[in-house]
C-alpha positions in Angstrom: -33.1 -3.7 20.1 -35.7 -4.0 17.2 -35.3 -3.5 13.8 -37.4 -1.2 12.1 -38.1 -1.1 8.6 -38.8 3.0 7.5 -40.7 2.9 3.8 -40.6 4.6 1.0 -42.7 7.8 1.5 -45.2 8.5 1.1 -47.2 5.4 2.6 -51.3 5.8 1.9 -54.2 4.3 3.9 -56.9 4.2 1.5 -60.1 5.0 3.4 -63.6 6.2 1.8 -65.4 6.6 5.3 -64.6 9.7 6.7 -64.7 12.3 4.2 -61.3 13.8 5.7 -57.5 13.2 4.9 -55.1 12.8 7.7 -51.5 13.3 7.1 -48.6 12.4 9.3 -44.7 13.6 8.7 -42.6 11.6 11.4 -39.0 12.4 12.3 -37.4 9.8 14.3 -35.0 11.0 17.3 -33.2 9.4 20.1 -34.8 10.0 23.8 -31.1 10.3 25.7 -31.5 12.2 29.2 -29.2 15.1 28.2 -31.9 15.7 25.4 -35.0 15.6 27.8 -35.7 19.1 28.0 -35.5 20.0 24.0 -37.6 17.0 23.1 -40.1 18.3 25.3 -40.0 22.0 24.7 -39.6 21.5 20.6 -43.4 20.8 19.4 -44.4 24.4 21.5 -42.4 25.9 19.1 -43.8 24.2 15.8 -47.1 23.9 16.5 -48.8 27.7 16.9 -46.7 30.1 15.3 -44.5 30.2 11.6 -42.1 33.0 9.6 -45.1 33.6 7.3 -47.8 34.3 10.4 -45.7 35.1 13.5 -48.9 35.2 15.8 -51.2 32.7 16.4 -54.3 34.5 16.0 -52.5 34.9 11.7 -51.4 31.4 12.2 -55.2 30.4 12.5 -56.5 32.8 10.4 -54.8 31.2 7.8 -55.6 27.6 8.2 -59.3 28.6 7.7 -59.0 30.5 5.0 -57.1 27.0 3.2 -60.2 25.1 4.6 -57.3 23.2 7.2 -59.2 21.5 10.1 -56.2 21.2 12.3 -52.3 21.0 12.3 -50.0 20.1 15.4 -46.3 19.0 16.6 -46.4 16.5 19.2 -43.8 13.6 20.6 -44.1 10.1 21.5 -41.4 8.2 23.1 -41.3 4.5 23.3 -38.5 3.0 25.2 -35.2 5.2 24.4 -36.7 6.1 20.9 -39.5 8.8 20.3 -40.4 10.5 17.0 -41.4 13.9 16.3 -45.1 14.2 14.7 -46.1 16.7 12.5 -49.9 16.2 11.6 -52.4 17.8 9.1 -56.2 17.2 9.0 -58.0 18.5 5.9 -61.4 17.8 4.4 -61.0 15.5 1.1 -61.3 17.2 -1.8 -64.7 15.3 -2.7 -66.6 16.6 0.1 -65.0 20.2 -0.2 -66.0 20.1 -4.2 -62.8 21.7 -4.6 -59.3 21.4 -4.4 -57.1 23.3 -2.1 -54.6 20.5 -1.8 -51.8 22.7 -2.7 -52.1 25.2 -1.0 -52.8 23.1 2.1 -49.5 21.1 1.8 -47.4 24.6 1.2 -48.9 25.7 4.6 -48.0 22.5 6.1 -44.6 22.7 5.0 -43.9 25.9 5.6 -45.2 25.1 9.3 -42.2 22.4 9.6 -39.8 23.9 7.6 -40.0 28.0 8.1 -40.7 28.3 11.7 -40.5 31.7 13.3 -36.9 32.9 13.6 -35.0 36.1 15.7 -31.2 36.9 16.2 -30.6 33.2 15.2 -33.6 30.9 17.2 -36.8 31.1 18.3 -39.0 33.4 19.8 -37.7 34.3 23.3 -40.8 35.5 24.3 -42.5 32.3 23.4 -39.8 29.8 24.6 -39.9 31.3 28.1 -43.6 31.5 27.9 -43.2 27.4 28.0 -40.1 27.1 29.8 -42.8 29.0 32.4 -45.6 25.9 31.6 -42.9 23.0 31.7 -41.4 24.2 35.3 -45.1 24.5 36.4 -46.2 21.4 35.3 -43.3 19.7 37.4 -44.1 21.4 40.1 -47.5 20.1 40.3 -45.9 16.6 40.0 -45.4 16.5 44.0 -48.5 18.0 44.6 -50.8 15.8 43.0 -51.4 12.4 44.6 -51.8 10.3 41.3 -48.9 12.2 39.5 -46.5 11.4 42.2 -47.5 7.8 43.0 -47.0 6.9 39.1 -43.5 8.4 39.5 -42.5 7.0 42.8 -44.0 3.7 41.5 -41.6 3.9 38.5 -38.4 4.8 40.4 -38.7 2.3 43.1 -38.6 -0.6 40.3 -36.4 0.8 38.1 -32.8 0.1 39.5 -31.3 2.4 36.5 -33.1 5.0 34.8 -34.8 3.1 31.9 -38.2 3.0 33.1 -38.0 6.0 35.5 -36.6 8.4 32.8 -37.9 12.1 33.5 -37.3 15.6 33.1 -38.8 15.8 37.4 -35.4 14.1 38.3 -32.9 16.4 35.9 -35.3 20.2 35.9 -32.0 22.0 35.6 -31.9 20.9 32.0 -34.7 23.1 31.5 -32.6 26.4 32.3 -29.8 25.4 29.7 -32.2 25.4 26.8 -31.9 29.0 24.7 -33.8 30.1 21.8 -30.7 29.6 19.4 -29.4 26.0 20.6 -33.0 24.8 20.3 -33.2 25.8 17.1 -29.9 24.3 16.3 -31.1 21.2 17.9 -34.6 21.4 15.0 -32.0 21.7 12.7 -30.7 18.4 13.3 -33.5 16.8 14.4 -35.9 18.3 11.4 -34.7 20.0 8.6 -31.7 17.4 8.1 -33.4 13.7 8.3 -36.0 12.4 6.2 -39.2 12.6 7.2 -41.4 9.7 6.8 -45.1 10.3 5.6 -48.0 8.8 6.2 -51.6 9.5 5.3 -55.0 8.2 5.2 -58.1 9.4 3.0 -60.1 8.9 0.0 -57.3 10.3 -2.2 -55.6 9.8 -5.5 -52.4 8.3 -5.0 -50.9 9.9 -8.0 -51.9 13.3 -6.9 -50.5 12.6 -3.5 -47.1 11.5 -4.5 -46.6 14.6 -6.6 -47.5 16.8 -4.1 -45.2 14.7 -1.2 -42.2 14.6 -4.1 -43.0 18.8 -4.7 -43.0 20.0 -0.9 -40.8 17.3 1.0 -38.3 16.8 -1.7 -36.2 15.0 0.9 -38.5 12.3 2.0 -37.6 8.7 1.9 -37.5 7.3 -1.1 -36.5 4.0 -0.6 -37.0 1.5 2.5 -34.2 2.4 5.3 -33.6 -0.5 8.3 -33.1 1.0 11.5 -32.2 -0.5 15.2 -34.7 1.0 18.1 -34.1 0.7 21.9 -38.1 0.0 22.8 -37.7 -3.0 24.5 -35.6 -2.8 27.9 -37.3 -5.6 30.0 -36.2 -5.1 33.4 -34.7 -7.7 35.6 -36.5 -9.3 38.9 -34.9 -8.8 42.1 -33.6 -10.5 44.2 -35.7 -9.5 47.4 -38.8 -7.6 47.5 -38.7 -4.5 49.0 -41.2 -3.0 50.8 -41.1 0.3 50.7 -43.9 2.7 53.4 -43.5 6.5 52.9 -45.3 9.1 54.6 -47.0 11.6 52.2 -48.3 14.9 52.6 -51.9 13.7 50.4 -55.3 12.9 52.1 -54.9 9.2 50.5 -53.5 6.4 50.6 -52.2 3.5 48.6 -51.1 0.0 48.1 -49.0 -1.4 45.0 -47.5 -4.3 44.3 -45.7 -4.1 41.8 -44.7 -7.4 39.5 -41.6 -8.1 36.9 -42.4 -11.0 34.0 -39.1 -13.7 34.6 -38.0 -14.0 31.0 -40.3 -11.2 29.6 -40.4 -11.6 25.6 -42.6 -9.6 22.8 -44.9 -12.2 22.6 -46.0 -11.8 26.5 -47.6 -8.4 25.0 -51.0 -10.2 24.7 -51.4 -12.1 27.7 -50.2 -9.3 29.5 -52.8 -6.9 28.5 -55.3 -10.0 28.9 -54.2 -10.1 32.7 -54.8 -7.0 33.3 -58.4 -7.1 31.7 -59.5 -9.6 34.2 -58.2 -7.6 36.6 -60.0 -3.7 35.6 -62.1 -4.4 32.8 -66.2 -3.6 33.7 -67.0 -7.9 31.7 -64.5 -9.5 35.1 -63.5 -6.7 37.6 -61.5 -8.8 39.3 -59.8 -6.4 42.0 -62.8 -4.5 42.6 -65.1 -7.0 43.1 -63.2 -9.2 45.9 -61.4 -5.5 47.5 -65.3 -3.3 47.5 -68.1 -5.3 46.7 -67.2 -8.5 48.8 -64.7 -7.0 51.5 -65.6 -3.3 51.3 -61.9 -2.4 51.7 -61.1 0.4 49.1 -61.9 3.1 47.4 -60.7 2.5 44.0 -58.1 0.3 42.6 -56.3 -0.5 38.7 -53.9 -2.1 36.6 -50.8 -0.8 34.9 -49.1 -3.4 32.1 -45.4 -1.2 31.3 -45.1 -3.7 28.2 -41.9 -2.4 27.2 -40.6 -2.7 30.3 -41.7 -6.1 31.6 -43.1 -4.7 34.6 -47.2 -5.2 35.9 -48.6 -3.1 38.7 -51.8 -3.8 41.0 -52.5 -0.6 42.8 -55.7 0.0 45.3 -56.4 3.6 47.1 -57.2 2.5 50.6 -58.0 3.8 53.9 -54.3 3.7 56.0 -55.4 1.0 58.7 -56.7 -1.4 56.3 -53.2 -1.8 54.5 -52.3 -5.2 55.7 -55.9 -6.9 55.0 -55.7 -5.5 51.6 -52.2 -6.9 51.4 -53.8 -10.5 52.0 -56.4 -10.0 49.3 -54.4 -9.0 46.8 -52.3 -12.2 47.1 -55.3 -14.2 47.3 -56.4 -12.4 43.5 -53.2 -13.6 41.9 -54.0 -16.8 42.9 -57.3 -16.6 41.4 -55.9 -15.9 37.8 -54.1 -19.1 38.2 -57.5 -21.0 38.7 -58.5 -22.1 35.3 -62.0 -22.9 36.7 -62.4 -18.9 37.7 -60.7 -17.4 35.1 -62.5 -19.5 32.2 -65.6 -17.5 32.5 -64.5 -14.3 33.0 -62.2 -15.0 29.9 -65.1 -15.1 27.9 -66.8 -12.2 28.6 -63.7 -10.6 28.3 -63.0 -11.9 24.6 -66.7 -10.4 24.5 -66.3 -7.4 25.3 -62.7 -6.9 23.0 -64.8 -7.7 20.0 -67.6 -4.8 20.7 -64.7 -2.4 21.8 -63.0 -3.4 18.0 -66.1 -2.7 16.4 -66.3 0.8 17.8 -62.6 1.3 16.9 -63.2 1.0 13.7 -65.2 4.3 13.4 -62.3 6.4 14.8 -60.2 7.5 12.5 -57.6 8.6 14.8 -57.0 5.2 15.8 -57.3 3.5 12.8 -54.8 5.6 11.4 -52.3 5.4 14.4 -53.0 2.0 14.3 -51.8 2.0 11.0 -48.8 3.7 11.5 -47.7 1.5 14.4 -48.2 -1.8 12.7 -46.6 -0.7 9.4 -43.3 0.2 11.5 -43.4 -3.2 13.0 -44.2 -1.6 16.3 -47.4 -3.1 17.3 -50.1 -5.4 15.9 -52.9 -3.7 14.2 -56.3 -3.5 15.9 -57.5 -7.2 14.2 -54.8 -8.9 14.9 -54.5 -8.1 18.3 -58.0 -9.5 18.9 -57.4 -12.5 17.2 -54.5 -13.2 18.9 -56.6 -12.2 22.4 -59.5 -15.0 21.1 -56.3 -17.9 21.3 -55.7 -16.8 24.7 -56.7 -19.4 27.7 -57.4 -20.0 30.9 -54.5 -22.0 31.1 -52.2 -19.8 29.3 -52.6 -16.7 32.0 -52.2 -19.2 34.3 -48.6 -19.5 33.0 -48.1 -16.4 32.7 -48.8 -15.0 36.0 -47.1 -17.6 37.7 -44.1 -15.9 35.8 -44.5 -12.4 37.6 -42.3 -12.0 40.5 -42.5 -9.4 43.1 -40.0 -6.7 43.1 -41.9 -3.9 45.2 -44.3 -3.3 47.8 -45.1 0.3 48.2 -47.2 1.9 50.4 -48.2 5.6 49.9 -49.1 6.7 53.4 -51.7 9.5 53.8 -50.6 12.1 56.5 -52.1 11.8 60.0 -55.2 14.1 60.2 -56.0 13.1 63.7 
């Protein structure tokens, strides 16, 4: 469990260089398994569609006529905790020359707080239209060689369903979702929590805070503490397994798959460090000793599952060259525990970190999510995960990689064309 500290709304990001305001409205909910299918069905019906413009050919209509670049519902899910994000993106009213701020907000409130209703819920028609999508996009889960490996890759490790949680494993939640108990579950989820706000823009606070206090009455006005399940670091096992499945795909694939002993917050940065060396285009680790030196794969990368403790090496190979590849990717974990190789390639990673914060800092997407993340305590911001990066050494992935223990082995076995 973390503690998270919710602020008073609204909480600005003064920023002059963009000539646009973003504004986020976040409601908090819980990610249990019996809620799978609502979580991910609810933003469909919040994000195209309201009471005042029942179509979305009004809905848009009406966001350019109140000079709205964009507006959307979407969900992210960290651990067992996920949050409902209402967003708004509107020019500032400098580079408009006018200001339609009022207006804008009343159509952004109306979109979270007046969706379209019928006989007590949503739109049928619209509900099954994503019921439709949702079932669709499952299906295409077993059929797609890269959607199916990340799965399998997840429910091989995961002994419970922490890691492995997914609406592919419980699809008959799907059918007990209705237009009205949807709805009853927005009701719950939406109209009666608080909705944290955040927003970044050249804007004047004042005017901000009177429009926040005039169309979400019922945001938090004072700092609320709150315990989130995003940490669920999953035990080592006690024996590898190794695990060979035939598939029905035209590839193949190796992973070895890696828990931290005694995984903490702080392994966060080394983590992602490790896996640099090991992907990145400054070291390029896997590819170079796998293609360019023993011309054994096709393509390979690195997976670090932070909140989950768990690091994956995976490599797309021909079938018969499984167990050479097996050896080499031994041999590369060895490698990041030899200060004399790593050192260099440290470097250029460090290098290549501070160009790639540099061109962060001219999207405004990021900055602001970045932003939002580091103000809930969630992650560092953009600067200080650098600086903590630049501390990093040789010696210190050496440490930690002697800490990963392996849990799996799985091989993805293409199907026998001969």
């Amino acid at each position: 469990m973390q503690t998270i500290t919710l602020k008073e709304s609204p909480i600005i990001l003064k920023n002059q260089d963009f000539q646009t305001i973003l504004i986020k409205v976040l409601f908090p909910f819980n990610d249990s398994i019996n809620l799978l299918a609502k979580n991910r069905l609810l933003p469909s019906m919040l994000s195209y569609i309201s009471q005042s413009y029942p179509t979305e050919e009004s809905f848009q209509k009406e966001k350019k006529r109140r000079f709205i670049l964009g507006t959307g519902c979407s969900r992210t899910v960290i651990g067992n905790e996920g949050c409902f994000s209402f967003s708004m993106i509107i020019p500032d009213t400098y580079a408009l020359g006018h200001d339609y701020l009022d207006s804008q907000f009343q159509f952004f409130q109306e979109m979270i707080y007046s969706p379209f209703v019928e006989n007590g819920g949503f739109s049928k028609k619209e509900l099954d239209r994503e019921i439709v999508n949702l079932e669709t996009s499952i299906k295409g889960v077993s059929k797609d060689f890269y959607s199916y490996h990340s799965l399998r890759v997840k429910e091989l490790v995961d002994e419970g369903e922490l890691f492995s949680k997914s609406l592919v494993h419980h699809q008959d939640l799907i059918q007990t979702v209705t237009p009205q108990n949807l709805y009853e579950y927005y009701l719950e989820v939406i109209t009666k929590q608080k909705p944290i706000i955040y927003i970044m823009g050249d804007v004047d606070e004042e005017r901000i805070k009177e429009l926040c206090r005039k169309y979400f009455p019922h945001m938090s006005s004072e700092n609320q503490e709150i315990e989130a399940d995003i940490w669920n670091f999953l035990p080592p096992r006690k024996d590898v397994q190794e695990i060979e499945e035939d598939s029905i795909f035209k590839d193949s694939s190796i992973s070895f798959l890696y828990k931290i002993q005694d995984m903490k917050k702080e392994d966060i940065i080394p983590m992602a460090v490790t896996k640099s060396l090991l992907t990145s285009l400054s070291s390029r680790l896997l590819n170079q000793r796998l293609r360019n030196e023993k011309d054994l794969i096709y393509s390979s990368f690195a997976a670090a599952y932070g909140h989950f403790g768990v690091f994956e090496i995976t490599a797309c190979i021909h079938k018969n060259h499984v167990d050479e590849v097996k050896k080499v990717l031994i041999e590369i974990l060895k490698d990041l525990q030899n200060e004399e190789i790593v050192t260099p390639l440290l470097n250029n990673i460090k290098e290549r970190k501070r160009l790639d914060l540099i061109r962060q800092l001219d999207d405004k997407y990021s900055l602001f999510s970045d932003f939002i993340f580091a103000d809930l305590g969630i992650d560092d911001t953009l600067q200080e995960h650098y600086q903590k990066c630049l501390k990093i050494t040789a010696h210190d992935i050496a440490e930690f990689v002697r800490r990963f223990y392996l849990d799996t082995i799985y091989f993805l076995k293409e199907e026998d064309h001969e």
